[in-house]
TILOLUM-704622 format. One record per residue: residue in three letters; x, z, y of N, C-alpha, C in turn. Coordinates in pm, whole numbers, padded with zeros to 5 digits, always signed. Example, Ala and Ser with C-alpha at 12.3 -4.5 7.8 and 13.67 -1.06 7.14 Angstrom:
BEGIN
ALA+01319+00780-00569+01230+00780-00450+01320+00780-00330
SER+01285+00708-00225+01367+00714-00106+01290+00787+00003
***
This chain:
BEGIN
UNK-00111-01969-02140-00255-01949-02146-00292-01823-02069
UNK-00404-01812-01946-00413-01710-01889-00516-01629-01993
UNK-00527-01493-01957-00652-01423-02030-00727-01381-01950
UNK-00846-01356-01973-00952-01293-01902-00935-01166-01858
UNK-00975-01134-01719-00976-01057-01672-01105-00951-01688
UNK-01082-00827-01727-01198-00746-01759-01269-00728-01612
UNK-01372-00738-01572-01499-00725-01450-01477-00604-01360
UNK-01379-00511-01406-01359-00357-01356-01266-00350-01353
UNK-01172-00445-01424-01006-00436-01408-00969-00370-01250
UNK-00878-00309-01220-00804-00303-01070-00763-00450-01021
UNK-00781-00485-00902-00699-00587-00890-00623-00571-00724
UNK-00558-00628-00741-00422-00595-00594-00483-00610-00493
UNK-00485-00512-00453-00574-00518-00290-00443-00594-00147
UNK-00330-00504-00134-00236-00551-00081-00105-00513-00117
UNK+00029-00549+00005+00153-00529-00085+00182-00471+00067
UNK+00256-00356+00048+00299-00314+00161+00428-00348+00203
UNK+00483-00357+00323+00614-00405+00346+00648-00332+00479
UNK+00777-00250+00466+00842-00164+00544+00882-00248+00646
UNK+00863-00259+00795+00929-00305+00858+00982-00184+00981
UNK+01085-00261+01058+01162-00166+01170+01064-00192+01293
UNK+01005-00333+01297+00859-00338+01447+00795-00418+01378
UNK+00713-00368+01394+00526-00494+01344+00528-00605+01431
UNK+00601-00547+01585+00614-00708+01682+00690-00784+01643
UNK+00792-00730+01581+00894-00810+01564+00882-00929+01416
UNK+00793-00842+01368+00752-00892+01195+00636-00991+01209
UNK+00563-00954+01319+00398-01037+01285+00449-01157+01305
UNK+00480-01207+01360+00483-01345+01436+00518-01439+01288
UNK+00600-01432+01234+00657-01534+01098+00464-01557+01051
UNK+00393-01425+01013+00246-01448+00970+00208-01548+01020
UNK+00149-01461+01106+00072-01550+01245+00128-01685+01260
UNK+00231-01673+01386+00240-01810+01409+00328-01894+01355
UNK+00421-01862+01263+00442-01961+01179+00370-01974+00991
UNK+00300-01898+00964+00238-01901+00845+00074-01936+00881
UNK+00052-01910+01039-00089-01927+01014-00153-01795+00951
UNK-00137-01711+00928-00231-01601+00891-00300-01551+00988
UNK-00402-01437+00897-00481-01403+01024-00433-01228+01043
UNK-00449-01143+01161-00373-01034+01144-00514-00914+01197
UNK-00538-00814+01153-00605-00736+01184-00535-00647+01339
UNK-00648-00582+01386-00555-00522+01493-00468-00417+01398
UNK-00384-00404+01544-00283-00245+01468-00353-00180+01472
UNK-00317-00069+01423-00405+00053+01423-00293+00179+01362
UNK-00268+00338+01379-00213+00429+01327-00280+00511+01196
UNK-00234+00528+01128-00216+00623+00998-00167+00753+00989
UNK-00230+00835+01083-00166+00933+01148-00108+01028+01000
UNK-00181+01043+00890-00175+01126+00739-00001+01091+00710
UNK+00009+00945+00732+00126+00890+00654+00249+00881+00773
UNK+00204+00930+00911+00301+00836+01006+00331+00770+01045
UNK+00216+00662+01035+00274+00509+01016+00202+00410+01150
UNK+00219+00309+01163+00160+00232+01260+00151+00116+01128
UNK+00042+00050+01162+00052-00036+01014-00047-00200+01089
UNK-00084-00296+00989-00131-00404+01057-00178-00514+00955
UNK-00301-00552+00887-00325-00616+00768-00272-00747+00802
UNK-00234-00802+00732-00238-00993+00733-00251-01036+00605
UNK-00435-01123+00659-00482-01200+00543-00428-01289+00479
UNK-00419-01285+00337-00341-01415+00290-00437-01492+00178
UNK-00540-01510+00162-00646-01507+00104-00694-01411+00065
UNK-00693-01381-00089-00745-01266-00184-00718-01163-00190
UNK-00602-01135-00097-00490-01030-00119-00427-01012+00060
UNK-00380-00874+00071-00307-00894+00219-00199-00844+00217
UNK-00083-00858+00256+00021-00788+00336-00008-00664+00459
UNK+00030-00556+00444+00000-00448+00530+00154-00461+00593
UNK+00172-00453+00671+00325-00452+00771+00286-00293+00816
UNK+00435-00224+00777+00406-00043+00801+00526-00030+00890
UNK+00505+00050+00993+00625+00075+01114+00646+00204+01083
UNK+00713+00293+01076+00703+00443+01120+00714+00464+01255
UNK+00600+00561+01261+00581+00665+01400+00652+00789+01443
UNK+00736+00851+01300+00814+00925+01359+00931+00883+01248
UNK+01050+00975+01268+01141+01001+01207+01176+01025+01074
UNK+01030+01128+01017+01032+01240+00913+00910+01109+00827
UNK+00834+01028+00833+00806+00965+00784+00829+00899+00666
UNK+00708+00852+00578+00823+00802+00436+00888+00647+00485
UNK+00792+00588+00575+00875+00459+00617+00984+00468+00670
UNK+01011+00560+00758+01152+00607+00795+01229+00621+00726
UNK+01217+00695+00609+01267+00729+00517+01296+00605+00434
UNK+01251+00507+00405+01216+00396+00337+01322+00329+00370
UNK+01326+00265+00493+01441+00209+00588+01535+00256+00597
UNK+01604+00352+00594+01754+00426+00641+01815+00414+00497
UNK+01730+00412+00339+01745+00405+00243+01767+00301+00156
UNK+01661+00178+00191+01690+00054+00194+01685-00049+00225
UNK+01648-00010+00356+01599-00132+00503+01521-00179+00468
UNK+01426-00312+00529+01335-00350+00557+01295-00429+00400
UNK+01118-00420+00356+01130-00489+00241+01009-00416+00158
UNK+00960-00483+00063+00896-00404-00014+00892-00306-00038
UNK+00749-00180+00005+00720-00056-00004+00663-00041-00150
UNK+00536-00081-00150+00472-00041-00271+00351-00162-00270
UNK+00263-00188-00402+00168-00254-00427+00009-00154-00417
UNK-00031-00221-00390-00192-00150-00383-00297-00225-00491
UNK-00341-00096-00545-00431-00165-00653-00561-00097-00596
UNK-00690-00192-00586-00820-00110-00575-00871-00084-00710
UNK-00919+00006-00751-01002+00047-00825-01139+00123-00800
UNK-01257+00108-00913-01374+00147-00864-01399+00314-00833
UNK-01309+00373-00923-01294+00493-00913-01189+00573-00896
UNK-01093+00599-00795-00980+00674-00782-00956+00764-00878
UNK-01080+00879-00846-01077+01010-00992-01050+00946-01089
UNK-01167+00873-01155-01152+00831-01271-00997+00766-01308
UNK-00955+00690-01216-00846+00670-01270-00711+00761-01262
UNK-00718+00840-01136-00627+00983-01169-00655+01027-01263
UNK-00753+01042-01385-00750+01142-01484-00709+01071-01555
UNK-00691+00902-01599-00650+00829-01693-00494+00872-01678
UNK-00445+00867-01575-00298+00856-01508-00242+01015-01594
UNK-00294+01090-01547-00261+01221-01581-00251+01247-01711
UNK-00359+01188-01794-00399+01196-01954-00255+01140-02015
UNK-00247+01038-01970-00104+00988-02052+00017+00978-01979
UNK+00019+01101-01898+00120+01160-01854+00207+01095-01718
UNK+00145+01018-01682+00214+00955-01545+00194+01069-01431
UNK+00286+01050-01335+00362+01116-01232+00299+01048-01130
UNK+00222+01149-01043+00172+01128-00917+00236+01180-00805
UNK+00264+01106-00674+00294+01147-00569+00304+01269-00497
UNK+00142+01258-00482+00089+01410-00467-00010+01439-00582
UNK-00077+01562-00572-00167+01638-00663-00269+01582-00626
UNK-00345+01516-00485-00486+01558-00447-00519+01387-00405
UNK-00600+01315-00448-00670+01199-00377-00638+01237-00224
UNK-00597+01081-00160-00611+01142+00022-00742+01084+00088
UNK-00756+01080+00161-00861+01020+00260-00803+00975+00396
UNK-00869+00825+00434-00824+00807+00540-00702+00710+00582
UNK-00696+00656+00482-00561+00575+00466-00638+00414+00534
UNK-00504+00352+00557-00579+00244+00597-00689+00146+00590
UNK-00791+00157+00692-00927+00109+00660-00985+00194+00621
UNK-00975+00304+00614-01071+00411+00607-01078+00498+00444
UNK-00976+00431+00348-01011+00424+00216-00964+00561+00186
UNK-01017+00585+00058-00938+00705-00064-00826+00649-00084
UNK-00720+00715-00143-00600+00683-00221-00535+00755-00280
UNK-00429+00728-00348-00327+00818-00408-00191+00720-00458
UNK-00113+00795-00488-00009+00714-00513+00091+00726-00630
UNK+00124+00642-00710+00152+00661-00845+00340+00658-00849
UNK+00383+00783-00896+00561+00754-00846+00638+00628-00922
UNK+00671+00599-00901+00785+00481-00909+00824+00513-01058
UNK+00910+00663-01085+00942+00647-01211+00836+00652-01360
UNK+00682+00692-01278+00598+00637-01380+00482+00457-01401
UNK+00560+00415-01311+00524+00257-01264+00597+00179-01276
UNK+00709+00177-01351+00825+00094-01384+00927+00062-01248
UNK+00941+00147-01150+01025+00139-01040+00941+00102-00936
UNK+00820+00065-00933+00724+00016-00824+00641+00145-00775
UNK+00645+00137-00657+00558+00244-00582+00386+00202-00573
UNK+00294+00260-00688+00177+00228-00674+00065+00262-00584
UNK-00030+00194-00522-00116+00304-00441-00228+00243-00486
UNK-00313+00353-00562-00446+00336-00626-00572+00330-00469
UNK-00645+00245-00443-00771+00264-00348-00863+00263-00385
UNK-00985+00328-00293-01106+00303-00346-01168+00296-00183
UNK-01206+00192-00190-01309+00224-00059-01433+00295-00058
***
């Protein structure tokens, strides 16, 4: 039996996925899945070269690193190509950093960022307070 979803709930904006080339990755989307792919575009904050693909309700972000020192870099040398983290939008970033904080979950960094792909707010929730999943809260 499903349950209702509360009207303000977060719901998964996208799922990020580490790859070694976005050229090398898009194509399975595209032309064999049929998706649709946003242009590339850079993430200069994070390092990243990155690339949406629509999958209805929800997208896949394909993340390249641009340099070395990068967390995708980092991501890859650690555990190769594959699930980064999930993205949840929410209406209010703050608001929900102070929920996060209140009952003691572990944030990435200290400070909301700006500028993340598509232009959005974000932040990011650590793994060991997300049950091993790397969260990234948005707000457009």
């Amino acid at each position: 039996m499903a349950s209702a979803t509360k009207p303000d709930a977060p719901r998964i904006d996208h799922v990020g996925v580490a790859v070694e080339s976005i050229a090398a990755a898009l194509p399975l989307y595209v032309d064999d899945l049929g998706c649709e792919a946003s242009e590339v575009f850079d993430v200069p904050a994070e390092k990243v070269r990155a690339v949406m693909v629509s999958t209805g309700e929800s997208r896949i972000e394909l993340l390249e690193a641009t340099r070395p020192d990068s967390p995708i870099a980092r991501f890859i040398t650690k555990r190769g190509e594959g699930i980064h983290h999930i993205a949840m939008k929410v209406g209010d970033v703050e608001a929900a950093v102070t929920r996060l904080r209140a009952s003691g979950r572990r944030l990435v960094t200290e400070d909301v960022q700006s500028g993340g792909a598509g232009g959005y707010r974000y932040i990011f929730v650590h793994p060991k307070s997300a049950g091993g999943v790397l969260l990234e809260l948005i707000e457009e």
